[in-house]
C-alpha positions in Angstrom: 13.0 -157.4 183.9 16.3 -158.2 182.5 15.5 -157.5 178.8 15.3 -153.2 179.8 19.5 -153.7 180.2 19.6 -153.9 176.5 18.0 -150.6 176.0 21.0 -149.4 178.2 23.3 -151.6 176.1 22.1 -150.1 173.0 22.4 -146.3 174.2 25.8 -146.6 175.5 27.1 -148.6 172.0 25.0 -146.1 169.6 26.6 -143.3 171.8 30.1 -144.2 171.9 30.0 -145.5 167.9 28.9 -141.8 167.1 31.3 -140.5 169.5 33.9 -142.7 167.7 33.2 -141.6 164.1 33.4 -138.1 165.4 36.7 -138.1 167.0 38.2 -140.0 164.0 36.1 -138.3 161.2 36.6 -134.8 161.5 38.8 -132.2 163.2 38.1 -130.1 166.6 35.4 -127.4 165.7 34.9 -128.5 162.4 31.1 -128.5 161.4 29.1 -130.2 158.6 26.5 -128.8 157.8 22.8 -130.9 157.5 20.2 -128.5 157.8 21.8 -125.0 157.6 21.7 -122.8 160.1 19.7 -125.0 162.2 21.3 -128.1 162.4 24.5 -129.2 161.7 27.7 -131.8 163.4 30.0 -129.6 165.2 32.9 -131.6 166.5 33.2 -130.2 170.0 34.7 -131.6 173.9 33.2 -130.3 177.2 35.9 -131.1 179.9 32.5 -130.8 182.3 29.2 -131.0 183.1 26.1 -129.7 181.6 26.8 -127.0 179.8 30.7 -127.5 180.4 29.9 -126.3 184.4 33.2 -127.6 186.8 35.1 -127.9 183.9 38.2 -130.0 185.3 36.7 -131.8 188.4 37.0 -134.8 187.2 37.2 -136.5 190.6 33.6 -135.4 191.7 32.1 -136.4 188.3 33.1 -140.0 188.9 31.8 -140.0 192.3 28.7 -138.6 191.4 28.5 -140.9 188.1 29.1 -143.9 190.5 26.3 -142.6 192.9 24.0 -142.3 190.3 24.5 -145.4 188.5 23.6 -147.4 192.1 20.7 -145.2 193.1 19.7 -146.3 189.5 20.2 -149.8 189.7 18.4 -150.0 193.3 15.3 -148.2 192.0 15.7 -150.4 188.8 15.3 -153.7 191.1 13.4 -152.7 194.1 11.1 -149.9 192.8 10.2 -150.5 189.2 9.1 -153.8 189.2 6.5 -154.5 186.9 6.1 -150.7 185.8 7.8 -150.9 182.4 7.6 -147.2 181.7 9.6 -146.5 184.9 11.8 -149.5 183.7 12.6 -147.8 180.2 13.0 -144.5 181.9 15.8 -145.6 184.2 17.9 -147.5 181.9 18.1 -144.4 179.5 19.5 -142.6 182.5 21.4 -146.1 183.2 22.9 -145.8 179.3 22.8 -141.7 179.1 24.8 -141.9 182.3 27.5 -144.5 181.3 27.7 -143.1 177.9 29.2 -139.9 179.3 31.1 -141.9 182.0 33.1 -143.8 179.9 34.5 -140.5 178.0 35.4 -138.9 181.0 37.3 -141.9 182.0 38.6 -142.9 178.9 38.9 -139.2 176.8 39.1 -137.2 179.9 36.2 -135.2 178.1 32.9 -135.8 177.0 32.7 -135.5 172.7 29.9 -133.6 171.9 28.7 -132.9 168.2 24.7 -132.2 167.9 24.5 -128.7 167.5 21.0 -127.4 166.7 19.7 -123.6 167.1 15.7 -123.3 167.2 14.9 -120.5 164.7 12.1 -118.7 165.8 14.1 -117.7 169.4 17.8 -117.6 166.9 18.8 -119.5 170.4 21.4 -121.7 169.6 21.1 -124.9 172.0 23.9 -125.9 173.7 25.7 -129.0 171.8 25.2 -132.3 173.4 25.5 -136.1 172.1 23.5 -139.5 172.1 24.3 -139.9 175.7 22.3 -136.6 176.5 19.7 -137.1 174.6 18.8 -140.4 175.8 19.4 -138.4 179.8 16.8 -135.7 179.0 14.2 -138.5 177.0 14.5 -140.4 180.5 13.7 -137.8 182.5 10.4 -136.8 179.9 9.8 -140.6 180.5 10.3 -140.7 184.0 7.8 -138.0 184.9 5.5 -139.4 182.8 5.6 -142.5 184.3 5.1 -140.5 187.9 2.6 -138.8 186.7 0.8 -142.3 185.7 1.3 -143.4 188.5 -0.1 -140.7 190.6 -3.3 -140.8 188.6 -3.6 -144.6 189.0 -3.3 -144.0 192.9 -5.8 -141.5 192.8 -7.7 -144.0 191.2 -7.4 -146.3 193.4 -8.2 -144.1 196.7 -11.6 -143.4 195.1 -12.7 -147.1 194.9 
């Protein structure tokens, strides 16, 4: 059960080492250019939440950060036992959700630098990092895992 706390390990390291070259590779709103328009490194800071929403309330971002991280570490250990797609789900949230903790507490903002605008809608998605990306993947996992879960139930009822 353990051995899932080094997918969180490896989210929060692979999102703080990106975060790192970012800060010290390139300047504030700079942007490098990989697959032009569509996607590109914009170096960018949300002071924050999603979408840079309570910009400045720093205070209830920690209390909810802490809050989240227990509620995840209970579920971890008393509801996901032996469910490994629940398991993997949760400790992207676990890593997605310290990644951008340990900015805010550290930076005092969260770096940001994936910037990526879907062509056939020319709607330019809001720029997010490693830590986010893992956040929404868990969620994707998460409600696959419920919906599994629901099925096997089902299953179950009918035998």
């Amino acid at each position: 059960m353990y051995k899932y706390y080094g997918l969180a390990a490896f989210v929060v390291l692979l999102d703080q080492w990106t975060k790192w070259l970012i800060v010290k590779n390139m300047e504030y709103a700079e942007r490098i250019a990989v697959w032009d328009p569509w996607f590109g490194i914009l170096s960018h800071r949300n002071r924050g939440a999603a979408w840079g929403m309570l910009e400045g309330q720093m205070w209830l971002f920690s209390i909810v950060t802490v809050a989240v991280i227990c509620a995840i570490l209970y579920f971890y250990h008393k509801e996901a036992k032996g469910k490994p797609v629940f398991q993997v789900g949760l400790m992207l949230l676990l890593g997605g959700a310290l990644g951008n903790f340990i900015d805010r507490l550290f930076r005092g903002e969260v770096v940001d630098f994936v910037d990526v605008l879907i062509p056939i809608i020319n709607y330019d998605f809001p720029i997010f990092n490693v830590a986010d990306a893992a956040l929404t993947i868990a969620v994707v996992v998460l409600m696959i895992g419920l919906i599994m879960e629901d099925k096997k139930e089902k299953k179950q009822v009918k035998q």
